[in-house]
C-alpha positions, -999 to 999 in steps of 0.1 A, spaced: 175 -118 -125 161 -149 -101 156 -143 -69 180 -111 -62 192 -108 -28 195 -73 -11 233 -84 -5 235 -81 -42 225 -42 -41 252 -42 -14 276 -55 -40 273 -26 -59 304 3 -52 279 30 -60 242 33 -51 220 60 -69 186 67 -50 158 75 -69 125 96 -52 131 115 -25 99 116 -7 84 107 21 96 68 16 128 78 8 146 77 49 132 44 53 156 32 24 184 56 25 187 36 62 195 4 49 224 20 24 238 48 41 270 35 47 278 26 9 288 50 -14 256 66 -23 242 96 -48 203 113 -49 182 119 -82 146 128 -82 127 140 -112 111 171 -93 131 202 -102 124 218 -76 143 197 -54 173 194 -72 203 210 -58 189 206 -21 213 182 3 201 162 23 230 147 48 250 165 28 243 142 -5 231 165 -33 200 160 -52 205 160 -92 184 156 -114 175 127 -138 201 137 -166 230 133 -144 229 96 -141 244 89 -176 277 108 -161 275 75 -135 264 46 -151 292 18 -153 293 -17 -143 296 -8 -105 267 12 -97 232 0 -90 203 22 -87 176 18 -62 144 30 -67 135 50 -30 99 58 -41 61 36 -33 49 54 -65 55 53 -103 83 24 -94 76 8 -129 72 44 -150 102 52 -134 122 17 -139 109 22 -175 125 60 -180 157 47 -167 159 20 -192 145 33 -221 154 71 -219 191 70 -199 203 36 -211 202 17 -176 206 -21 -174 173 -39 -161 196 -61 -144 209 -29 -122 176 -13 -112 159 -28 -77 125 -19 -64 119 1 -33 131 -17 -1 133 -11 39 138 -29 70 98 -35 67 103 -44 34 133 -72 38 111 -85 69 82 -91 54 74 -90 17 108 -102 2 106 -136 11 110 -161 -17 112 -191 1 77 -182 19 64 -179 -19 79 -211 -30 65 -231 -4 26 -213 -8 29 -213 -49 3 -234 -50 -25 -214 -30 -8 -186 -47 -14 -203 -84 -52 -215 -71 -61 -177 -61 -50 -165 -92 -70 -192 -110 -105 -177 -91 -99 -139 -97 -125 -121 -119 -105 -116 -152 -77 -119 -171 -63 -84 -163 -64 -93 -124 -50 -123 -132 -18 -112 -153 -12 -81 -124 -16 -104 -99 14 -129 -109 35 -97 -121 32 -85 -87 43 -120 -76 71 -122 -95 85 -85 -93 89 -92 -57 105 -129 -64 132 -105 -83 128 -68 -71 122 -62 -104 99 -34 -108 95 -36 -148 75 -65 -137 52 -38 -118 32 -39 -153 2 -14 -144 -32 -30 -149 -51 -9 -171 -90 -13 -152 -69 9 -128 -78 40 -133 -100 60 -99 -90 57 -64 -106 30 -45 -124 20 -78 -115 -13 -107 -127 -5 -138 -173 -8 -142 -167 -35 -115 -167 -20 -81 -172 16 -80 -187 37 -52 -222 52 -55 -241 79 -47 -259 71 -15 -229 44 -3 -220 39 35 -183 40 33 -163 26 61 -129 41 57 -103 16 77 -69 36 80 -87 68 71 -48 88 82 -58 123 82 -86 122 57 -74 125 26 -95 94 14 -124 107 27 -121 137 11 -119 119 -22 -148 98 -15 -165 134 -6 -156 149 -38 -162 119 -59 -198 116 -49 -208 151 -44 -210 153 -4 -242 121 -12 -224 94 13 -221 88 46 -182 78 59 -170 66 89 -133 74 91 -113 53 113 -73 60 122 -62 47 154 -25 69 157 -33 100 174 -17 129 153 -33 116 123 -68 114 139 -63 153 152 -55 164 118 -86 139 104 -107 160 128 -97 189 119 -102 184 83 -138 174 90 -144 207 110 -128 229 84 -148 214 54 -179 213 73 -182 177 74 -197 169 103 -233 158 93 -212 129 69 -184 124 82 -175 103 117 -144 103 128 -132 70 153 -98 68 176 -94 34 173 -78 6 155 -99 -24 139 -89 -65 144 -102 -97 147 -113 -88 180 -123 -64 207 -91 -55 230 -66 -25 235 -27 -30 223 -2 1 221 13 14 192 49 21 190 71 47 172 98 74 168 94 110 162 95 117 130 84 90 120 60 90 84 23 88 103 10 67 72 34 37 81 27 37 118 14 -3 127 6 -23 152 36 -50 144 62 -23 149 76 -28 186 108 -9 183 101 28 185 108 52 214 70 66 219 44 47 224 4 53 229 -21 32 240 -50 25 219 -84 4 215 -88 -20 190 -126 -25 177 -145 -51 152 -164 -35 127 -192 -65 136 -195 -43 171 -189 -10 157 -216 -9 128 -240 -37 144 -277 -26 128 -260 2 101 -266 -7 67 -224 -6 54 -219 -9 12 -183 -1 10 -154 -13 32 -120 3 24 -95 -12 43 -53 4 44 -44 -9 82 -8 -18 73 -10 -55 79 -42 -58 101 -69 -62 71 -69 -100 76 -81 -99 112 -102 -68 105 -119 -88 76 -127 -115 102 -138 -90 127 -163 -77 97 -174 -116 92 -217 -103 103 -211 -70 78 -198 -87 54 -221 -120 55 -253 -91 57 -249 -65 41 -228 -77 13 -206 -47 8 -178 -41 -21 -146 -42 -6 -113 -24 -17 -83 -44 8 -50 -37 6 -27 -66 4 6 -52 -3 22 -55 36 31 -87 38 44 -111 15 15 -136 32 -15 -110 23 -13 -118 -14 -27 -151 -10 -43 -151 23 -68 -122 23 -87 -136 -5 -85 -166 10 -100 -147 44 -129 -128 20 -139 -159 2 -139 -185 35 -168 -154 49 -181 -151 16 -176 -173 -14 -199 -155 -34 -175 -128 -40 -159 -119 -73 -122 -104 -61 -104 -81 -88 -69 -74 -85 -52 -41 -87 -42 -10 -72 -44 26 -66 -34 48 -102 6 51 -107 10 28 -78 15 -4 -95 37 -19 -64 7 -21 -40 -16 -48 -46 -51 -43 -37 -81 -65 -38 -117 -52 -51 -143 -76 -44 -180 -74 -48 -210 -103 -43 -231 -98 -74 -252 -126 -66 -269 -95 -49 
């Protein structure tokens, strides 16, 4: 399975999708003029059409199984526990299973050659991370996207609460959470829950929709007196940019790189150095779909100061697996960095770091 190409899904007569959610469109675009069919294991979606393709369910793929079909599967979550079913439970090749893909996707993460040339800071960061289990995910993760395998998406087990790796780096009671891509709340509700309403969180989400709804949330729960909600993105930097898009579009995925979409909207674009200059910040959550190595930069007094554990995704590009903890240990190279992700979400690499020299 070296290095498959997404012309070799394209080889395939048949394509079966597999999770249709609210990933699935960005997918279905790349295939939708090859002879495709729709599974998902949620029953309450089965029979439903969508562009007149009809949902089944997951028993029905032993009825199309032969040596011509290829499944993809259209979901960010459970990739591997799904991969695994398909295998183990319906009698699917490993060789005809892919991970998730989009034009995102075949841009910037599936790039073997860019791997190839980097193996060596990619072999050197593995060598510094904080245990074996990082370690092992870490060059899964790696090698899953060398061969969009996602059997290689081997959960690692420390993985277990949101924004949390293992005894390591947890949030507290008391923390100052600075929630970078907060969308419309949902992880500061988490954070709200988790520690009993005792934390202060400054939500930031620069796309406008998602920041009503983030306010709105705050309002209806009451949040005011913890949670602050910011309009703005964070980088390297202090400037304004715009933010393009189409309607319709998923408001999670919405980024600054994406140039091509019909709407647009200006926005500002703050450090977290000038935002939280003087505050007292012990958690840094960063989900800014591609930005988090300029926003790390532009949190190089925070971090340098106040020392706080970090959760950074590192899933967006192909480049992020070896250059943000590059970016976190050139500002700090006291950390310790984990490696892991979010639970049943083996495909997204994220980075928990924490300086316990302090």
């Amino acid at each position: 399975m070296e290095n498959r190409e997404f012309k070799q899904m394209l080889q395939y007569k048949r394509l079966l999708l597999y999770g249709i959610g609210n990933q699935f469109k960005e997918c279905y675009r790349l295939f939708k003029e090859k002879e495709i069919m729709l599974f998902d294991s949620d029953p309450q979606k089965w029979g439903e059409k969508i562009n007149n393709l009809i949902i089944y369910p997951p028993e029905e793929i032993k009825r199309y199984i032969d040596s011509e079909t290829g499944i993809v599967i259209t979901s960010i979550n459970k990739q591997y526990e799904i991969a695994k079913m398909l295998v183990e439970k319906y009698g699917v090749l490993s060789d005809d299973i892919f991970m998730y893909t989009s034009n995102w996707y075949e841009a910037k993460v599936y790039k073997n050659s860019v791997i190839q040339k980097n193996w060596d800071r990619i072999i050197s960061c593995s060598e510094k991370f904080a245990d074996v289990a990082s370690r092992q995910y870490y060059m899964n993760a790696i090698m899953a996207r060398r061969q969009r395998n996602p059997l290689l998406l081997t959960p690692n087990p420390k993985c277990l609460a949101l924004g949390e790796y293992g005894d390591n780096v947890c949030l507290k009671q008391g923390d100052f959470i600075v929630d970078c891509g907060a969308y419309t709340g949902d992880t500061a509700e988490m954070y709200m829950r988790r520690l009993n309403g005792n934390c202060t969180i400054y939500a930031i989400e620069p796309y406008g929709e998602n920041y009503k709804l983030l306010e709105k949330r705050i309002k209806k729960e009451f949040w005011q007196d913890k949670v602050r909600a910011f309009n703005c993105a964070v980088g390297g930097e202090r400037t304004k940019t715009v933010i393009t898009y189409n309607e319709g579009d998923f408001g999670m995925a919405i980024n600054l790189s994406n140039k091509s979409g019909r709407e647009n909207q200006e926005i500002a674009v703050e450090t977290l150095d000038y935002l939280f200059e003087g505050q007292d910040i012990s958690y840094i959550k960063m989900d800014i779909e591609g930005e988090e190595k300029g926003a790390l930069k532009g949190a190089r007094k925070i971090i340098c100061e106040n020392h706080p554990r970090l959760m950074i995704s590192g899933y967006h590009k192909i480049e992020d697996f070896w250059e943000i903890p590059e970016t976190i240990w050139s500002i700090n190279s006291n950390y310790k960095i984990y490696v892991g992700h979010a639970p049943g979400v083996s495909t997204e690499v994220e980075f928990y770091c924490i300086d316990e020299h302090m």
